[in-house]
Backbone as CSV, one residue per row, in Angstrom:
resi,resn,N_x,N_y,N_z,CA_x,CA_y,CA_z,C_x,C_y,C_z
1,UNK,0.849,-1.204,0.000,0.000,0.000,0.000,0.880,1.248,0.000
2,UNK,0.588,2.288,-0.949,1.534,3.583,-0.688,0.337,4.635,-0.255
3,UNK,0.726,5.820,-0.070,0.147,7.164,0.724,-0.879,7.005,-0.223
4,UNK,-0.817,7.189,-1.248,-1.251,7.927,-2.452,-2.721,7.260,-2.657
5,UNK,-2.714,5.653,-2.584,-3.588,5.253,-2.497,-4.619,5.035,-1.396
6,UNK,-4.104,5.252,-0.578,-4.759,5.455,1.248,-5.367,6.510,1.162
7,UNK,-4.689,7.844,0.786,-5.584,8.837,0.782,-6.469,8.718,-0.013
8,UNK,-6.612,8.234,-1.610,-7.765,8.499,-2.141,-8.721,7.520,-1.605
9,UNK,-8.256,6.310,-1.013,-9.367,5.728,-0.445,-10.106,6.341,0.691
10,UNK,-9.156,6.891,1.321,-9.910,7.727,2.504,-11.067,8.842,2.143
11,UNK,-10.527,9.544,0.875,-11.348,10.793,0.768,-12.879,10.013,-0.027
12,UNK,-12.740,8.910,-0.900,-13.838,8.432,-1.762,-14.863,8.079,-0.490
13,UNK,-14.247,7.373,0.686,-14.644,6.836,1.868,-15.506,8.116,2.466
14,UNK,-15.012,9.165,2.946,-15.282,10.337,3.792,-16.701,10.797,2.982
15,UNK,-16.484,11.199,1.417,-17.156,11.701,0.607,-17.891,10.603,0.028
16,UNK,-17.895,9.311,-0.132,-18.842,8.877,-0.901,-19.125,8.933,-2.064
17,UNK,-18.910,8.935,-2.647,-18.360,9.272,-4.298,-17.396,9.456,-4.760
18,UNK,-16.952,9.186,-6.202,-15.958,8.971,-6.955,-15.870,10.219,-7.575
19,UNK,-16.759,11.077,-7.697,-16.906,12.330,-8.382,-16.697,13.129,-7.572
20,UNK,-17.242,13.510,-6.082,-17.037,14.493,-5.289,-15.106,14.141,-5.012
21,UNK,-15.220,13.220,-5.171,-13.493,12.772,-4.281,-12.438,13.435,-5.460
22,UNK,-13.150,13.431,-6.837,-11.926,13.772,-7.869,-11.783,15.376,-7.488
23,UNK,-13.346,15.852,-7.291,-12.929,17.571,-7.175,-12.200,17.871,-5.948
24,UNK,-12.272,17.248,-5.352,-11.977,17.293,-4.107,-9.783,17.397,-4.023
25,UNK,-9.434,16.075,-4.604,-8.342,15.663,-4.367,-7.960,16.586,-5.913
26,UNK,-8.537,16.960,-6.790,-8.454,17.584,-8.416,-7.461,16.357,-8.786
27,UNK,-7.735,15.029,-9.353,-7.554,14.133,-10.265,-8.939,13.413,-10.728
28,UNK,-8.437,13.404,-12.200,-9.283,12.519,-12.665,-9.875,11.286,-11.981
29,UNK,-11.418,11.085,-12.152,-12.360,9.922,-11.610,-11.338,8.408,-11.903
30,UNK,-11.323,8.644,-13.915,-10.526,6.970,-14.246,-8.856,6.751,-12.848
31,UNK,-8.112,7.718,-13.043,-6.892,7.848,-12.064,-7.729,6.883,-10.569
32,UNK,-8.756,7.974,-10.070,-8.760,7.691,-8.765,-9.643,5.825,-8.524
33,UNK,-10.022,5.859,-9.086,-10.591,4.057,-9.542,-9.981,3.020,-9.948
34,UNK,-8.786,3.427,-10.662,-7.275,2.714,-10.702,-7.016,2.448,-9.557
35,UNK,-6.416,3.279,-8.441,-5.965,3.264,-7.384,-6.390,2.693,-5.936
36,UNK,-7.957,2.447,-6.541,-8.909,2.253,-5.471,-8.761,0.271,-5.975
37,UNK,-9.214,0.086,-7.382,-8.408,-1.295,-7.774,-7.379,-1.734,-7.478
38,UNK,-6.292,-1.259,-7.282,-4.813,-1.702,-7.273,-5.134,-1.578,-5.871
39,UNK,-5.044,-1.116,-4.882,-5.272,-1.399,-3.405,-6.559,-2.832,-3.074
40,UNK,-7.554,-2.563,-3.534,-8.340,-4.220,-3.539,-7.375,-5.237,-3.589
41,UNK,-6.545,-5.083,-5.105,-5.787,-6.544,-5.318,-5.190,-6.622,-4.740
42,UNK,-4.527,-5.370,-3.885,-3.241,-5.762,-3.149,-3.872,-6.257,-1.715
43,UNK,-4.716,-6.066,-1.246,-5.569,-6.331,-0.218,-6.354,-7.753,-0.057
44,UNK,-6.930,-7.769,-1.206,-7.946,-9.031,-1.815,-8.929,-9.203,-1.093
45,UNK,-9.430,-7.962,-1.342,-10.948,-7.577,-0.994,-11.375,-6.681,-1.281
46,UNK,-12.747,-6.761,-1.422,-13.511,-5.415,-1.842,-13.616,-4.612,-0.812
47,UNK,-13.623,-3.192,-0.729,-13.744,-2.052,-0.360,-15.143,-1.380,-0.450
48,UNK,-14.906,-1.213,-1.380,-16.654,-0.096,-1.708,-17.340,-1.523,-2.471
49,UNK,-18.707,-1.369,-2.140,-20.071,-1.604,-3.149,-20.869,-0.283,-3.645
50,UNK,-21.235,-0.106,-4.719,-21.400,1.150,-5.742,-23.074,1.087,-5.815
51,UNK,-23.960,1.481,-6.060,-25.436,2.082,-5.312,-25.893,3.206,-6.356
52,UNK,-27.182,3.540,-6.055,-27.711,4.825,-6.464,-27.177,5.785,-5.647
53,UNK,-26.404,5.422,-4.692,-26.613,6.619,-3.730,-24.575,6.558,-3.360
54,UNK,-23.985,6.428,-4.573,-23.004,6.505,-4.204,-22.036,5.124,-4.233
55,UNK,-20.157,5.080,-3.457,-19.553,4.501,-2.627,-20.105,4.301,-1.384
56,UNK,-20.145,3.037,-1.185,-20.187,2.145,0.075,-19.669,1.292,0.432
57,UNK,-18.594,1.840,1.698,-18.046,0.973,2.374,-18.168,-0.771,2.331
58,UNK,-17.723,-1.516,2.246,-17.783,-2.921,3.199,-17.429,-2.880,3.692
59,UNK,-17.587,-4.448,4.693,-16.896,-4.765,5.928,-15.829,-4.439,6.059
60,UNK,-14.850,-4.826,4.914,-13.394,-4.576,4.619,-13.043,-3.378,4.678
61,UNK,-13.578,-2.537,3.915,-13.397,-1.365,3.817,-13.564,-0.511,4.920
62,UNK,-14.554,-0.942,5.916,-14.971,-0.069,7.345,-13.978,-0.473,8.473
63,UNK,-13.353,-1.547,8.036,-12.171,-1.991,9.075,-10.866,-1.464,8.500
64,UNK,-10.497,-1.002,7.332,-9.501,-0.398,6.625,-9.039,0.758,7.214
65,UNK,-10.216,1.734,7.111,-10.702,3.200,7.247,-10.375,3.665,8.901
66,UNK,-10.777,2.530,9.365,-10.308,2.557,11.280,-9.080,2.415,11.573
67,UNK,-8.739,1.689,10.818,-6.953,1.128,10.703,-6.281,2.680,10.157
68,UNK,-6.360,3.069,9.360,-5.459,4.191,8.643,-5.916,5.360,8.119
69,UNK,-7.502,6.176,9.032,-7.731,7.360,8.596,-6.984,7.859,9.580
70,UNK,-6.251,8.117,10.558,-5.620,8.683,11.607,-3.987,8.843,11.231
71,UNK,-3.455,7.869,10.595,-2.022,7.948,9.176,-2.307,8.803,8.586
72,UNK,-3.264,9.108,7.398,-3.411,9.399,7.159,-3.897,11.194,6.935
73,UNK,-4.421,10.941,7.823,-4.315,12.566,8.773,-3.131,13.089,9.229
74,UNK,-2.525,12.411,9.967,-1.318,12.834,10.388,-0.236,13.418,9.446
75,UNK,-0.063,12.724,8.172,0.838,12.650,6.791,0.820,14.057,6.352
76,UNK,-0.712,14.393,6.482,-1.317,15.252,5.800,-1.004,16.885,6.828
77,UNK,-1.229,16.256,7.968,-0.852,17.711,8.755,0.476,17.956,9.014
78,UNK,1.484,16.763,9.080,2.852,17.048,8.635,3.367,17.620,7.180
79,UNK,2.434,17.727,6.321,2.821,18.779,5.072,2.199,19.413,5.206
80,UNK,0.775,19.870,5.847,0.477,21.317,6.350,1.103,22.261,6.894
81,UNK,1.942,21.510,8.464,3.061,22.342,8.993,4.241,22.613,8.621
82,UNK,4.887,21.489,7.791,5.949,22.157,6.908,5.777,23.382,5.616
83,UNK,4.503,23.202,4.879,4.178,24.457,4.308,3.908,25.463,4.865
84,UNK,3.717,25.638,6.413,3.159,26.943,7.076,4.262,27.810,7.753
85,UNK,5.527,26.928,7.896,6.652,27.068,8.779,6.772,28.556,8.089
86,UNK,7.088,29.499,8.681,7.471,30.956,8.707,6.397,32.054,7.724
87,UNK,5.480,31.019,7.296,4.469,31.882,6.868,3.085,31.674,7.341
88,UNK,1.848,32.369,7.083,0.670,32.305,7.460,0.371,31.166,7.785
89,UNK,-0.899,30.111,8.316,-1.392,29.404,8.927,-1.991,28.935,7.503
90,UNK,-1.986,27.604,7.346,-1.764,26.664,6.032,-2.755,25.564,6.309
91,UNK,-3.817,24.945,5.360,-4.161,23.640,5.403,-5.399,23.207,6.322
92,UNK,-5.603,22.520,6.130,-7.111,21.897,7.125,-7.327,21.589,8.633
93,UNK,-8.028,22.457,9.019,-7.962,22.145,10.774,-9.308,21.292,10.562
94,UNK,-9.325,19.876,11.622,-10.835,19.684,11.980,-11.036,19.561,13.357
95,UNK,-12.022,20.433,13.523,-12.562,21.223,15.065,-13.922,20.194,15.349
96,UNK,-13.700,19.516,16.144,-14.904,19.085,16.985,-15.103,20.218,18.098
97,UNK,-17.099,20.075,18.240,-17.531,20.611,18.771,-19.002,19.920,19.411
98,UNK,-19.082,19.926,20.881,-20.372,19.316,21.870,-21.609,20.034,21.167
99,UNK,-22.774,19.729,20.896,-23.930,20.682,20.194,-24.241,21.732,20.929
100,UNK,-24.462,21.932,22.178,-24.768,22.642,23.304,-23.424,24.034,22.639
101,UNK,-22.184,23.548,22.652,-20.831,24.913,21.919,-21.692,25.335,20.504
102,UNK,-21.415,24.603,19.790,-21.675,24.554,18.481,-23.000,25.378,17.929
103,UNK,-23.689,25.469,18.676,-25.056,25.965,18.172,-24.847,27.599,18.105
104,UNK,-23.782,27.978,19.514,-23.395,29.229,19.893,-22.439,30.017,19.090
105,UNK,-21.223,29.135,18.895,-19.612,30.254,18.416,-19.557,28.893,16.921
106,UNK,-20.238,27.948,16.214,-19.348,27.592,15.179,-19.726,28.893,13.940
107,UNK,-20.880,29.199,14.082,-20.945,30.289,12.684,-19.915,31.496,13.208
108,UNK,-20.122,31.943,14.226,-18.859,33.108,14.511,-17.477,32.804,14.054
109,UNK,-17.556,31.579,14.375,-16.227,31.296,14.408,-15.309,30.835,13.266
110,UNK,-16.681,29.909,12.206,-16.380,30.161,10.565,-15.919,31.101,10.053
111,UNK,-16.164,32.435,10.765,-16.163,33.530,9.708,-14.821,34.034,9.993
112,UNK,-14.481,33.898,11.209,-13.657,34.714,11.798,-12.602,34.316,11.635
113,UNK,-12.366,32.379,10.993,-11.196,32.126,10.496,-11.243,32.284,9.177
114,UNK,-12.270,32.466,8.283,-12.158,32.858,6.760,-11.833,34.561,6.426
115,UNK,-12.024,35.383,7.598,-11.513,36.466,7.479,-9.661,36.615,7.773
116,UNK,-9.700,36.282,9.138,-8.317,36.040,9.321,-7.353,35.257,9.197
117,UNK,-7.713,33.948,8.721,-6.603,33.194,8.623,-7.339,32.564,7.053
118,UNK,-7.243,33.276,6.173,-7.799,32.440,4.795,-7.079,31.417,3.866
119,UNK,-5.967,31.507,4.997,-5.016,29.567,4.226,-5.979,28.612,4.824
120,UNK,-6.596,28.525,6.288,-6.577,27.795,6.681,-8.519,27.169,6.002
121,UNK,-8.397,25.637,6.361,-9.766,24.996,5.779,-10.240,24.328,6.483
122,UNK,-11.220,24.938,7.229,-11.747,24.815,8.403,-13.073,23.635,8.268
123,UNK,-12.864,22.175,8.830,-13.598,21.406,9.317,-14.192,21.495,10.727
124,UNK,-15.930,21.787,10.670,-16.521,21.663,11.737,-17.097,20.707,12.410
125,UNK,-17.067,19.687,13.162,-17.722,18.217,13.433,-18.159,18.803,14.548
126,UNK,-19.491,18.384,14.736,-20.627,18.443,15.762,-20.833,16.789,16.743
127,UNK,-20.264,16.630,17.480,-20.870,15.461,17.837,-20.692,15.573,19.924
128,UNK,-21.241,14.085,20.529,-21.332,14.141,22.041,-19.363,13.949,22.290
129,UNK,-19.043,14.311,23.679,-18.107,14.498,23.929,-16.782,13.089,23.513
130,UNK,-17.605,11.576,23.992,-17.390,10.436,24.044,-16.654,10.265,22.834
131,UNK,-17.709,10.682,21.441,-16.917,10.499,20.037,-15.962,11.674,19.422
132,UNK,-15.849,12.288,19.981,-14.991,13.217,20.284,-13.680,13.120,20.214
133,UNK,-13.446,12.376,21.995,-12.365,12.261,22.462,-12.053,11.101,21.695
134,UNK,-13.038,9.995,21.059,-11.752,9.033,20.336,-11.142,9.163,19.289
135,UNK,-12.192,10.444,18.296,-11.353,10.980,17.280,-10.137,11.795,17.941
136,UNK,-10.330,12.389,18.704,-8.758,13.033,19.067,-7.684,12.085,19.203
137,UNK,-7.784,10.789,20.007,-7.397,9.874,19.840,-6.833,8.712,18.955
138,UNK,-7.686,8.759,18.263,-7.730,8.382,16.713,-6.398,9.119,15.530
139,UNK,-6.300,10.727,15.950,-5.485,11.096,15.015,-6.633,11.893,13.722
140,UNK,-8.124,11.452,14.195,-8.622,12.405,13.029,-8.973,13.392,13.069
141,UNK,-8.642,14.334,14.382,-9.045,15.483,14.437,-7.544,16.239,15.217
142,UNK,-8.221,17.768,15.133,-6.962,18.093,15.776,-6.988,19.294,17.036
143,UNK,-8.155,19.379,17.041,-9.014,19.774,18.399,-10.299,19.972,18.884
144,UNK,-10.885,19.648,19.941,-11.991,19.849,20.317,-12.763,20.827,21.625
145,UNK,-13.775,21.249,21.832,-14.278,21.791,22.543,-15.736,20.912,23.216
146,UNK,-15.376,20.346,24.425,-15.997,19.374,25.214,-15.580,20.134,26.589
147,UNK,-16.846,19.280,27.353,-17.065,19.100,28.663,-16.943,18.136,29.585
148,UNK,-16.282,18.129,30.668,-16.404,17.482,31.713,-15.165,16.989,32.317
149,UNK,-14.796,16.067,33.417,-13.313,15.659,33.822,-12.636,15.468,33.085
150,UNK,-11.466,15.772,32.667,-10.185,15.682,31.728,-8.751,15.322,32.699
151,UNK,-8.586,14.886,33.781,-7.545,14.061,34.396,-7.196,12.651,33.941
152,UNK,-8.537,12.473,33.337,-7.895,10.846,32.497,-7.900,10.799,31.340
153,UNK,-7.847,11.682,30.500,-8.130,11.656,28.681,-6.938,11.727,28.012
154,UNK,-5.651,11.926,28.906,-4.619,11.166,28.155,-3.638,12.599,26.991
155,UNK,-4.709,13.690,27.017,-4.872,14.598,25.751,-4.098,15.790,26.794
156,UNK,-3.569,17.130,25.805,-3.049,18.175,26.318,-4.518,18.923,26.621
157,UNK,-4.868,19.260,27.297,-5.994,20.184,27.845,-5.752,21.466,28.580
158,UNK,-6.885,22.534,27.741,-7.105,23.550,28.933,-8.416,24.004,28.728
159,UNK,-8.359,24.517,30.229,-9.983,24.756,30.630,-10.323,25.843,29.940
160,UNK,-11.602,26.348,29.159,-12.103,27.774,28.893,-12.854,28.559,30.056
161,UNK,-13.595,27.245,30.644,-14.764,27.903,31.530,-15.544,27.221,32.682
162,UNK,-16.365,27.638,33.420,-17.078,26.749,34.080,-18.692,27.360,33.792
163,UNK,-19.409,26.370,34.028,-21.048,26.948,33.864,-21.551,25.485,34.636
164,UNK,-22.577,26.183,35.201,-23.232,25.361,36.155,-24.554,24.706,35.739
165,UNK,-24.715,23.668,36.384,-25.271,22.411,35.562,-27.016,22.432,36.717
166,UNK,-27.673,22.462,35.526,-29.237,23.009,36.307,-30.049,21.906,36.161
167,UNK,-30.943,21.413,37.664,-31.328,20.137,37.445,-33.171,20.896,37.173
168,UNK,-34.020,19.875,35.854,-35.418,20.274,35.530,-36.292,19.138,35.836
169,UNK,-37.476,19.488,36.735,-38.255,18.514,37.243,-39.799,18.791,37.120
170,UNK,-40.539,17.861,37.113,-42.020,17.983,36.770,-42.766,18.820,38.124
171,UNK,-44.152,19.605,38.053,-44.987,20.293,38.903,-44.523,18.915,39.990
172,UNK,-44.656,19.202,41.612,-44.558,18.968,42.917,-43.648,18.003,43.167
173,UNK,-41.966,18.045,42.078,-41.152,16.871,42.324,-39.966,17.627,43.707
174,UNK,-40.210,18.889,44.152,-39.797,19.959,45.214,-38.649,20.609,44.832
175,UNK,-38.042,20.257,43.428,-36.750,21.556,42.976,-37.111,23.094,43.409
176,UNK,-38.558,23.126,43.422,-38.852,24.529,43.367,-38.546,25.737,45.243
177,UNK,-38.764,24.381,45.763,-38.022,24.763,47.408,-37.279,24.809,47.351
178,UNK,-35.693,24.203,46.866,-34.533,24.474,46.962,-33.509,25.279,46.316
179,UNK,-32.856,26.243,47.001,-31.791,27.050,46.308,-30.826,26.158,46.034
180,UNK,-30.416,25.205,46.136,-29.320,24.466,45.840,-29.599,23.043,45.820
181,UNK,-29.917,22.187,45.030,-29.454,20.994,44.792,-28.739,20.090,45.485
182,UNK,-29.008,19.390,46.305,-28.344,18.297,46.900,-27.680,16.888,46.155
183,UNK,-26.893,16.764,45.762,-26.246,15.563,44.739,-26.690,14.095,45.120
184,UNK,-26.753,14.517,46.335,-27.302,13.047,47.078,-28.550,12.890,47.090
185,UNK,-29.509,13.727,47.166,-30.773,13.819,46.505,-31.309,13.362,45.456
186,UNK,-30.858,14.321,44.336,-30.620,14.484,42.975,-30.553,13.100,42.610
187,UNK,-29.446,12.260,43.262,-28.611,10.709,42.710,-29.829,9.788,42.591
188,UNK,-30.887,10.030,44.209,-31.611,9.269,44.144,-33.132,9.342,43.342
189,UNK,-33.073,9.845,42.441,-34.217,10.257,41.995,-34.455,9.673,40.455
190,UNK,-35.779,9.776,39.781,-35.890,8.840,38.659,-34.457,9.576,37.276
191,UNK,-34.316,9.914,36.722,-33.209,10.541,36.006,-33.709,10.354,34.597
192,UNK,-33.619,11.279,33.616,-33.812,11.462,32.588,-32.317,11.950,32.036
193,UNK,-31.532,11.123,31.390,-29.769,11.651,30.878,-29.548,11.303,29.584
194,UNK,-28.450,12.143,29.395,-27.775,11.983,28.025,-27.174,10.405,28.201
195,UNK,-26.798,9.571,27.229,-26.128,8.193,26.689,-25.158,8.827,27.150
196,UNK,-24.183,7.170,27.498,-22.827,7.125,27.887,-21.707,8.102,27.112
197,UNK,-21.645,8.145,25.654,-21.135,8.877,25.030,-21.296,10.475,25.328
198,UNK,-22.384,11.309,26.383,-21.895,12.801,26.403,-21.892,12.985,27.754
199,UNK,-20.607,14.143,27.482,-19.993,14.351,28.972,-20.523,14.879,29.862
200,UNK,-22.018,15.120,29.591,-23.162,15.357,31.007,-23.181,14.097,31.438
201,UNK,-23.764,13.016,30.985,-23.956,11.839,31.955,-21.989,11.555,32.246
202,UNK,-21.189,11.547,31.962,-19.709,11.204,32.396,-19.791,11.720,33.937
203,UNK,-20.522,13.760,33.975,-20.166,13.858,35.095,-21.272,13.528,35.993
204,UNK,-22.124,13.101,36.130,-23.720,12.518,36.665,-22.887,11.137,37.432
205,UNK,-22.134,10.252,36.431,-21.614,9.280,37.000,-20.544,9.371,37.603
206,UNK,-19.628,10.170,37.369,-18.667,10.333,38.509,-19.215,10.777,40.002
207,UNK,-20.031,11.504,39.729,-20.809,12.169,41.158,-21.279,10.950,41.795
208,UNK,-22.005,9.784,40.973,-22.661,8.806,41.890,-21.968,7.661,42.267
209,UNK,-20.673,7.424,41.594,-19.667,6.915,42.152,-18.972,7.504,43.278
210,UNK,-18.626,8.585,43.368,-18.317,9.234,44.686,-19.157,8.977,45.818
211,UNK,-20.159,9.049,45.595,-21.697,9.088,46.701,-22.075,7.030,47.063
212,UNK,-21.486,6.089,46.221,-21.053,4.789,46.504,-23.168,4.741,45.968
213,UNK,-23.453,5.365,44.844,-25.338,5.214,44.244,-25.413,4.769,42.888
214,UNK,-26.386,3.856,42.808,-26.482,3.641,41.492,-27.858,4.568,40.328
215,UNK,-27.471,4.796,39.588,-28.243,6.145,38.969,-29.365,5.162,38.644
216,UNK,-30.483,5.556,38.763,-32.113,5.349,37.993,-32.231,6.035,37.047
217,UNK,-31.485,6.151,36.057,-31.545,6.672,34.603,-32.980,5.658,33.711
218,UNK,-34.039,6.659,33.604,-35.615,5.846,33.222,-35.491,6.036,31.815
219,UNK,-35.473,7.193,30.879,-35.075,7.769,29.987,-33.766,8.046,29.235
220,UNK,-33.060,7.795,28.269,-32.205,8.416,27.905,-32.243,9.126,26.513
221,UNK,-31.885,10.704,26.639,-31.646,11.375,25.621,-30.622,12.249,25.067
222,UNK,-30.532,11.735,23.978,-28.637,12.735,23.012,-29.350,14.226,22.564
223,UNK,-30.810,14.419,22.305,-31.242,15.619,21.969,-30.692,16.793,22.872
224,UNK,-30.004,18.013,22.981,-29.795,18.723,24.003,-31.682,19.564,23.821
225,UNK,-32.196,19.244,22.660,-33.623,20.472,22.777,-34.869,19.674,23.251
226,UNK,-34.353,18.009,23.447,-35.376,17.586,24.341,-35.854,18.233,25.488
């Protein structure tokens, strides 16, 4: 396998098409379908199955893509930073962002790098904190804006902020008597939470591990506009 062909498999992969991937990478479709062949044989397996609706992955291909979109990235931001060395800011950033951020500063923040930094080609990913941190991990991203404990994530971190976390309960469940929230309370009560993957329930469960409680999570929801 060489670069050359990894990447175009990656980008046909990302994009889904053979046509978006040529404008994309600017080579010809026949070129990039060569390359996508000659990696099969060298592999000896299929990759994509072809559709109305595009490239599609196989099995093979979805275990490929896990294996070496993070190489691949990396390759790519090591000739970003060597083209940027003593001049302007060069090449593709991809910015993960929690939906709760994202809804707020990603349009500000589009603009504000297409005004000021117009080398750079700004990828925005929206997702819960969980898939996040394994793309950072992964190598396919190259920073994010998430919430919650960061002593074990392994990653360079710094804090922006703190904002305080507001508990919502039905007519006579008694939030409305209390100025403050009791955790030990709170723990024991029916629970409506985000899935394991966002870093509201991460910190819900650290709290009830501290407190030695097991959460009554009745509901679970990824919507933040539920």
């Amino acid at each position: 396998m060489d670069f050359r062909q990894l990447r175009t498999f990656s980008c046909v992969a990302e994009l889904g098409s053979l046509s978006k991937a040529s404008d994309t990478l600017r080579v010809a479709q026949p070129a990039l379908s060569r390359q996508i062949k000659l990696l099969e044989h060298e592999l000896r397996a299929e990759l994509f199955t072809r559709n109305g609706r595009g490239m599609v992955l196989t099995e093979a291909g979805r275990l490929l893509l896990a294996r070496t979109a993070g190489i691949v990235r990396q390759i790519d931001q090591i000739r970003d930073d060597i083209q940027s060395a003593g001049g302007p800011p060069s090449g593709r950033v991809v910015l993960g962002l929690v939906p709760t951020v994202s809804c707020v500063i990603s349009a500000r923040l589009a603009r504000r790098t297409v005004e000021s930094y117009p080398g750079i080609s700004l990828c925005i990913v929206e997702s819960y904190s969980g898939h996040l941190i394994e793309w950072l991990h992964r190598g396919q991203m190259d920073l994010a804006v998430i919430y919650g404990p960061s002593a074990d994530l392994h990653l360079t971190v710094q804090s922006l902020g703190r904002d305080k976390i507001v508990a919502v309960g039905p007519r006579g469940c008694g939030l409305t008597r209390k100025k403050q929230v009791d955790i030990g309370w709170l723990l024991r009560q029916r629970l409506v939470l985000p899935s394991h993957s966002h870093g509201l329930r991460t910190l819900i469960e650290h709290a009830a591990a501290k407190k030695k409680l097991k959460l009554d999570v009745q509901v679970e929801a990824d919507s933040f506009r539920c």
